[in-house]
N, C-alpha and C positions, 0 to 999 in steps of 0.2 A: 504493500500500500504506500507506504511512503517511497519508497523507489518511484513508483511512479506519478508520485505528488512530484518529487524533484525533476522530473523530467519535464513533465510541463514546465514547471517553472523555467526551467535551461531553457525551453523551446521556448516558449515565450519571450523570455529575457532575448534569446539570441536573434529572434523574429523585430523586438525593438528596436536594437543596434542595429543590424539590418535596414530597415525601413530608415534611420534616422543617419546614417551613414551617408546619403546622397540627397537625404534633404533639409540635414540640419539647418541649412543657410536660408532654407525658406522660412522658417520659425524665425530664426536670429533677424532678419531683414525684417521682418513681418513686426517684431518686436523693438527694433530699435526706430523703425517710423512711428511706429503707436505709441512710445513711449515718450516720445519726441511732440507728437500730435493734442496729447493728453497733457505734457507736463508745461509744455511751453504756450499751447493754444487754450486747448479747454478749461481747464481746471483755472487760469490766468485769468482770462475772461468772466468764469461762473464766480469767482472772487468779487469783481467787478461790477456785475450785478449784484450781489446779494450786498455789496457796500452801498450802492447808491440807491435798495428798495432800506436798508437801513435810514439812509441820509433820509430819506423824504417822510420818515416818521421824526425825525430832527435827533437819531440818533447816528452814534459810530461804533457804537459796540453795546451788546446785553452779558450779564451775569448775572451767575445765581440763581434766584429767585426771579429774577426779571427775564430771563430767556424764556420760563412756560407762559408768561403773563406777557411777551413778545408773539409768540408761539398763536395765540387767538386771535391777534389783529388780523386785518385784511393782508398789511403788511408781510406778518406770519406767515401766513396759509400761502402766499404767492411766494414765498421763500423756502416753503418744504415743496411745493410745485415746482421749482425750477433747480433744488436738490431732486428731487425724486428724478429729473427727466434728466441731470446728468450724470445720477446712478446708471440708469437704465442702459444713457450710451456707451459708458463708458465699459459695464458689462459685455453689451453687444460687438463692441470692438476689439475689446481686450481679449475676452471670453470664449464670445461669439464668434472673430476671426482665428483663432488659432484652432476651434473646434471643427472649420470649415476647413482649417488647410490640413489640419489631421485624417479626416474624410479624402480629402484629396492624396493624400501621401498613403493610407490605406488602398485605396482604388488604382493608385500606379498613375493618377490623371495628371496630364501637364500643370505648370507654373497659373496662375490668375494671376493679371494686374494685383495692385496693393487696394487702389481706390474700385474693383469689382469686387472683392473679396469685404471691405468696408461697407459696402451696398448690401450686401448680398444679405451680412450682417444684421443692417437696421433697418432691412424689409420685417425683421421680426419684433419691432419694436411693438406694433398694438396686440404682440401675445404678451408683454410684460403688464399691459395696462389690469388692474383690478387686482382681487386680494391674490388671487396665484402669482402674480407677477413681485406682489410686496413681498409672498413668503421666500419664491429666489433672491431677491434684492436682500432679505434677512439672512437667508443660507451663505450667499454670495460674500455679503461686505460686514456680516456679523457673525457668525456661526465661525465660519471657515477661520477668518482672521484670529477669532477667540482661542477654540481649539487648536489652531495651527494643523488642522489636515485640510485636504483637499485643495481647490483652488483658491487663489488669492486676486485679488486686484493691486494695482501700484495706487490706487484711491486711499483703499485702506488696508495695510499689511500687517500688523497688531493691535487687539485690541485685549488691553486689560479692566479687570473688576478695580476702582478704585480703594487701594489701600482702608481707609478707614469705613467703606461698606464693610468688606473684608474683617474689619474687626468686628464691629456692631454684629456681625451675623455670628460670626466667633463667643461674640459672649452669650445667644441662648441657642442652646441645644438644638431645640425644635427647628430654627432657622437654617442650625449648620445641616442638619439631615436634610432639609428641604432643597438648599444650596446641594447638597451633594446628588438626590434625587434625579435634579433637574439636570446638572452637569450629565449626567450618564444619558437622561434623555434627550438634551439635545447632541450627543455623540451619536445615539441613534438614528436620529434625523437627519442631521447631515451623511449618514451614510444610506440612509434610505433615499434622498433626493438628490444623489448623487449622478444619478442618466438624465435630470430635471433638462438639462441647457441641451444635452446630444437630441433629448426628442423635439425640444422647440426648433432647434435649429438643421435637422433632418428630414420634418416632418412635418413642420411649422404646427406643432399643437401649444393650443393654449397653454397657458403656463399652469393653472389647476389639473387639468387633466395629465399634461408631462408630469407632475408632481407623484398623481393617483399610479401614473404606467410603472412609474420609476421604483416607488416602492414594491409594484407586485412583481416586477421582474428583478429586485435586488433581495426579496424573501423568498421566489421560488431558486433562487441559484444562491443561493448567499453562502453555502459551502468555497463553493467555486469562486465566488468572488474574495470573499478575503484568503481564502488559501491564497490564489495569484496573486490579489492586490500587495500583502503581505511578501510573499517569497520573493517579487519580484524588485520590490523596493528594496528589500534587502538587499539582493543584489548591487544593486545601481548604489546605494548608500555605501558597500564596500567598495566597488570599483571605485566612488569616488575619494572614500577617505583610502585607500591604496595612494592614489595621486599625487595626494598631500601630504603623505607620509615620506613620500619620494621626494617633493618638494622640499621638503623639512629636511629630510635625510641630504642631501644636494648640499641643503643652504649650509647645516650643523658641520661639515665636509669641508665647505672653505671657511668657515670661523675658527675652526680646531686648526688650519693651515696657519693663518693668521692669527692664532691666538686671542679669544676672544675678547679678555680684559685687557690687553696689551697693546700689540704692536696692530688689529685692525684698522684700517680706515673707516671713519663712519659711514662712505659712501660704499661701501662691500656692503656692513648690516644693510644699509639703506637698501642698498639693490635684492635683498635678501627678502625684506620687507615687501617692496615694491610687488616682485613676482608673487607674492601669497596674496599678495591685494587681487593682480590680476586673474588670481586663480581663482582666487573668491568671486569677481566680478564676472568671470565666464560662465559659473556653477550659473550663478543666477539667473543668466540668463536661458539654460537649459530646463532646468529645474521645472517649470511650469508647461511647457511644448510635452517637457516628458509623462508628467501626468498628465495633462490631455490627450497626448497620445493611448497612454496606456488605459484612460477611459476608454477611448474610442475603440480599441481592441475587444476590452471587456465585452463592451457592450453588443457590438457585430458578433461576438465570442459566444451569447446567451442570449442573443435575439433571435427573434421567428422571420425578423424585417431582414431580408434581403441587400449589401449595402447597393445602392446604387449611386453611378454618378451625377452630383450635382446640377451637371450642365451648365455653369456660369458663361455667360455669354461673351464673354471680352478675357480673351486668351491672351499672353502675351507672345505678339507677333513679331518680337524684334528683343534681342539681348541688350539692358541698359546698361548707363554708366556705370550705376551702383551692381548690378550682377558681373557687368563684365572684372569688376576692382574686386568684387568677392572671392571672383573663380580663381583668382592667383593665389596659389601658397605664398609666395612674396608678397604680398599685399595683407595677409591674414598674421604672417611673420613680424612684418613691420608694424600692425597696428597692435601686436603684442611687446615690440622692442619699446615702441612710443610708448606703453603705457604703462609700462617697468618704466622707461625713464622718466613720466611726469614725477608718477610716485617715489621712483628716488630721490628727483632732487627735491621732493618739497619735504620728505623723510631726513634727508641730509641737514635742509635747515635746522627744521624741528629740533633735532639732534645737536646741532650745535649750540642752541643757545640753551637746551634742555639743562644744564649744568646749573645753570644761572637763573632758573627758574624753581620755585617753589610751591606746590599746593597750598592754598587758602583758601578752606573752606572753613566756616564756622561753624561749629557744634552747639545744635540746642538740644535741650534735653527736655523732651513732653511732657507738661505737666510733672514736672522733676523726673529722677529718672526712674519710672514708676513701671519696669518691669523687677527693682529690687526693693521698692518702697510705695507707698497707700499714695496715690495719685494727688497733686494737690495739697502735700503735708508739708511740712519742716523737715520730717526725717528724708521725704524724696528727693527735697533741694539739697540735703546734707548730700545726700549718697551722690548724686549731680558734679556739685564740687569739691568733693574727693575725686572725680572720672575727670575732672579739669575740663568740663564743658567750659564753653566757650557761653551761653546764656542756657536759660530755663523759661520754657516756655509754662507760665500761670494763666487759668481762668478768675477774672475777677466780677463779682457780681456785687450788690446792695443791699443792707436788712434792711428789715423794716423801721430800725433806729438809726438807720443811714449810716451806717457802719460796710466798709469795703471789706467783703471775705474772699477765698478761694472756694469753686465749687462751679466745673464742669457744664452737670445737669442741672436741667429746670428744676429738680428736687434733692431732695438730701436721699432717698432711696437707695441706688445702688451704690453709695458708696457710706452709709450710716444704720440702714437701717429703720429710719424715719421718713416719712413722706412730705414732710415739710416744704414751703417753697421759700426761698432767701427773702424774700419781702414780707413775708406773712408769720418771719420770727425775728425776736430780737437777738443781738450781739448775745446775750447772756444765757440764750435757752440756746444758742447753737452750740456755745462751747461745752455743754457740757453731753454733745454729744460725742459718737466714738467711730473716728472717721479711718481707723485702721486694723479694727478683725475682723471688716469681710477681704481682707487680702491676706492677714496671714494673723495669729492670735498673739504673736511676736511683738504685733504693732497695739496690742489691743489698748484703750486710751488714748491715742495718737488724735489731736485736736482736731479741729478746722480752724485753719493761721486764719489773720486779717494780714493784707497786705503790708500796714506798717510794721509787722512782725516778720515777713518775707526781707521786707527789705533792711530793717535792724540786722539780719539774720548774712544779709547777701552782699552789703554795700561795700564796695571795692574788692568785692573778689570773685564774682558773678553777674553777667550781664541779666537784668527783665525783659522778658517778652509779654508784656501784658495784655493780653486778649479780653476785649470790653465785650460781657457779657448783658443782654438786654434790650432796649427796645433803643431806634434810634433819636427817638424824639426826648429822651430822659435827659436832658441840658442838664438838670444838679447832679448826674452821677457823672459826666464828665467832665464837668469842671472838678466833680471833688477829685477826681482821679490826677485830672492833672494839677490841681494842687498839692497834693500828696507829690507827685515827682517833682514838682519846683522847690515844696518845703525841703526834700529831702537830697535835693543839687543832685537828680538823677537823669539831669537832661540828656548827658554821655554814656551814658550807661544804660538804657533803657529803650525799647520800640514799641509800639501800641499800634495792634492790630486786630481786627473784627472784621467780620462776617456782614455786619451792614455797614453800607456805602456811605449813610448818613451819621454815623457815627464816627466815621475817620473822617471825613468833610468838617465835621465840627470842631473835631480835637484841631483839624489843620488851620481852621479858623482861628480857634480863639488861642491858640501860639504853637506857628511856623515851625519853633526849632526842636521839638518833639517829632523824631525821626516816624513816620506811620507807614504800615502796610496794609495791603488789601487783599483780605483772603478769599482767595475763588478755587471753588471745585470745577467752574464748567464756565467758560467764558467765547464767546463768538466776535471778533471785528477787530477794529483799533483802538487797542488799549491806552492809544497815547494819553486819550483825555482822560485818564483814571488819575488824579492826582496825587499820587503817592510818592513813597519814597522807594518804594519796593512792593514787588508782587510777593505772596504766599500764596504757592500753587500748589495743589495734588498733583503726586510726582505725575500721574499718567498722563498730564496734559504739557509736561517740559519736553521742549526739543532742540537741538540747536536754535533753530532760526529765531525760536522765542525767547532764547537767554541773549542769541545777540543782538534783537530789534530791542531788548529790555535794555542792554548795555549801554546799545547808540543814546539811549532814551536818559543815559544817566543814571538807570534805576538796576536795583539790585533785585536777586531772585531766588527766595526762600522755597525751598519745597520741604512737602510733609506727605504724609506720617511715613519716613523712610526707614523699612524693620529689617530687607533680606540683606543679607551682604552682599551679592550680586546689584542689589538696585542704588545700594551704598557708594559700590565703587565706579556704579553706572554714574551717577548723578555728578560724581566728583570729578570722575575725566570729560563728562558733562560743561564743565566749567560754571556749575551754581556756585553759589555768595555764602548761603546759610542752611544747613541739611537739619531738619526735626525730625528727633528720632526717640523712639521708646529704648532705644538700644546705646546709651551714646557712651560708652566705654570700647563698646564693639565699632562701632565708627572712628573713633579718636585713632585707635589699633591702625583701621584701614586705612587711615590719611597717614598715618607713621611709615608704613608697611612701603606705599605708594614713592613717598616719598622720596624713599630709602632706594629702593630699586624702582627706577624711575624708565628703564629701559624696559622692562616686563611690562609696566602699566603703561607705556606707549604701544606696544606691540597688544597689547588686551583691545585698547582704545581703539588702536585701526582694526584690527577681526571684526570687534562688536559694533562700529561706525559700518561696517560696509556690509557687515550683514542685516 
């Protein structure tokens, strides 16, 4: 039995290579226009729109809570209407053309123009329109990116659960099973609606009905399918870490020649560097052609359908410029030397001044560092500046005797035990609650501080991160607060930042020199008019382009809640300003570590940039 599981798989595997042996280049062309077409035309453009259906509500940018309450205007609605429609194309081009020239490369049929094969495409644009159409546009640019199987878009190529969802579901049971329920169900979905796009674009069926086909032909062969889908990725996954292994082995070869700490030139490493770049850059662009390919097999593989040819009307009748520069191994050679030596030499620079360069990022510590101490105490600030954080990120909220406390949530509940709310008790009934053995009974007594106790506690040897808890219209809690930091000369020392917009508009109001940021989970447009001094962002929404349009801007770039160490050392070769973290002895480590060997964390940086 399994002898003959592996023979397929061989056959198949070898049937791949095969087919893709003489047609690679039509994938690669196909992809380097569309990508070209998408990155430079569409997606540029659809910017451009949805800025100026912004402008004519008299905005430039929503957040928050203001993007659902965005979301229902007239405004709104014609801004998910002309995202929706350049989901659809970009589907249909991206998706839709490489599923068509896979068909063609199956059937053995000549070359299509670029601009037939694009047509051809988004003749099937009104099977996307209705709910069938939204559940692929979800499989497609949500499902697939999440999970990281199946097809991808260059629209959207990951998407993660934001951090601090992630914890909230973390803290009750019922949520986390439900989160995990659904995880496994939508695994199944995306692989039941997996022939969804082969039978739209085959057979032009509506997008519900491809949906309905795709699952009864992925349940009655489903042995067959993942057996192959499985053996044969593995394959291809070997063959290509094989590659790179060889690469690496190559590169490891003239460094040992050279001596690596010594006598090499930085422009060898660089050239070293260079070629894994471009190795990584070529994977990429194979990667996607080969799983549509290998759909397309599957599915001719386990269908009753016949494949037939196409028939696209407009053949090409004449060899172009760009085929004729393809067909030459010289020309394939050379635009592999080029692009070893872009990467060199700007790996070269890098390298040279790398010596002279140091990591700065700042360490804050959430809510003190409150995976070894009761969140919001004295003793977590302690444990904080033992770890030599750099600040400590506090919630500060109002009693009802107008006293400034620490405290998270709308209630005293999950962190006392009482369901009280900070306005509706006085300074003297809070303290004598016990705000540290629902964490551990170590802590049991553990207060609820007032901010003047935080800072008695912190002043010159800890930076505040003061996070204004409450309503933005409350004018006497933010002047007491920044009273409190003027009484206490913590102008230098201290940041204030919230969740509403009216609330850091006020502090910036009634004095300038109180450093403030603005915390956003989910932000759309130009943030220039956000008047801060710094953004506080959820890591999933940092990217390059956003730390350095933040930089041009002057402004600085806090992300939170940062816990894995992977997103630790993501964020910091990142180039943010200020990393919050429940973890921040484990962060400090990593910026030591980084620091230290500074040639590893360049070489991490380029892999995980290019991938």
């Amino acid at each position: 039995m399994m002898k003959k599981y592996l023979q397929t798989i061989t056959r198949e595997y070898k049937a791949m290579l095969s087919d893709f042996r003489w047609s690679y280049m039509r994938f690669i062309k196909y992809q380097l226009i569309t990508k070209f077409l998408i990155g430079i035309i569409m997606v540029p453009a659809f910017k451009i729109i949805l800025s100026y259906i912004l402008r004519s509500q008299g905005r430039t940018s929503v957040y928050n809570g203001l993007l659902l309450k965005y979301l229902v205007t007239p405004q709104g609605v014609v801004s998910i209407i002309v995202t929706l429609l350049l989901a659809i194309s970009v589907v249909l081009i991206e998706l839709g053309g490489l599923i068509i020239i896979s068909h063609q490369v199956y059937n053995k049929e000549k070359e299509s123009r670029y601009d037939t094969i694009v047509l051809a495409a988004l003749k099937h644009f009104k099977n996307l329109l209705g709910v069938g159409g939204l559940l692929i546009l979800f499989y497609v640019l949500i499902l697939t990116p999440w999970l990281d199987i199946g097809y991808q878009t260059s629209l959207i190529t990951t998407i993660e659960i934001p951090g601090f969802i992630l914890d909230y579901i973390g803290q009750n049971d019922l949520l986390w099973v439900f989160h995990g329920v659904l995880f496994v169900i939508l695994i199944v979905l995306s692989i039941l609606w997996g022939f969804s796009l082969h039978l739209i674009m085959f057979h032009n069926m509506p997008a519900l009905k491809a949906i309905k086909l795709s699952k009864q032909m992925v349940v009655t062969h489903w042995k067959k399918l993942m057996g192959l889908t499985i053996g044969v990725n593995a394959l291809l996954l070997l063959l290509a870490v094989v590659f790179f292994i060889v690469i690496c082995m190559i590169g490891v070869g003239v460094l040992l020649v050279f001596d690596i700490r010594a006598d090499i030139p930085d422009v060898i490493f660089a050239g070293f560097v260079g070629l894994i770049v471009v190795y990584i850059f070529a994977v990429s662009f194979i990667v996607l052609p080969i799983e549509v390919h290998l759909f397309t097999r599957l599915y001719y593989g386990i269908s009753e359908r016949t494949a037939k040819p196409l028939n696209l009307k407009s053949k090409k009748m004449h060899t172009s410029k760009l085929d004729t520069w393809l067909s030459k191994p010289k020309v394939i050679t050379s635009m592999i030397i080029a692009g070893m030596l872009i990467a060199t030499v700007i790996t070269t620079v890098i390298l040279y001044d790398m010596d002279e360069v140091t990591i700065d990022v700042h360490v804050t510590a959430h809510r003190g560092s409150s995976v070894n101490a009761p969140e919001n105490t004295l003793a977590a600030i302690k444990v904080a500046m033992a770890h030599e954080a750099d600040f400590v990120e506090i919630d500060v909220q109002r009693t009802k005797d107008h006293q400034l406390i620490l405290l998270h949530d709308r209630s005293f509940k999950r962190t006392t035990g009482v369901a009280g709310l900070p306005a509706e008790m006085t300074l003297e009934e809070i303290k004598k609650l016990d705000a540290g053995s629902w964490f551990d009974e170590a802590y049991a007594g553990e207060k609820v501080p007032t901010l003047q106790e935080v800072i008695e506690l912190t002043k010159g040897h800890i930076g505040l991160n003061i996070e204004l808890k409450g309503k933005g219209d409350d004018e006497n809690f933010i002047r007491q607060v920044i009273h409190t930091i003027k009484e206490n000369n913590l102008m230098e020392s201290c940041v204030v930042t919230s969740l509403d917009y009216n609330m850091i508009q006020r502090v910036e109001a009634l004095e300038p020199q109180i450093k403030t940021g603005y915390i956003m989970y989910v932000a759309l447009g130009d943030l220039q008019d956000i008047h801060v001094d710094f953004y506080s962002v959820e890591m999933t929404n940092v990217n390059e382009k956003f730390i350095a349009n933040a930089h041009l801007l002057g402004r600085e770039v806090h992300v939170w809640t940062v816990n894995n160490k992977s997103d630790m050392e993501a964020m910091v070769l990142l180039g943010v300003d200020n990393i919050i973290t429940d973890y921040d002895a484990v962060l400090r480590e990593i910026i030591e570590q980084l620091n230290e060997d500074q040639w590893t964390s360049f070489i991490d940086g380029v892999i995980s940039s290019t991938l």
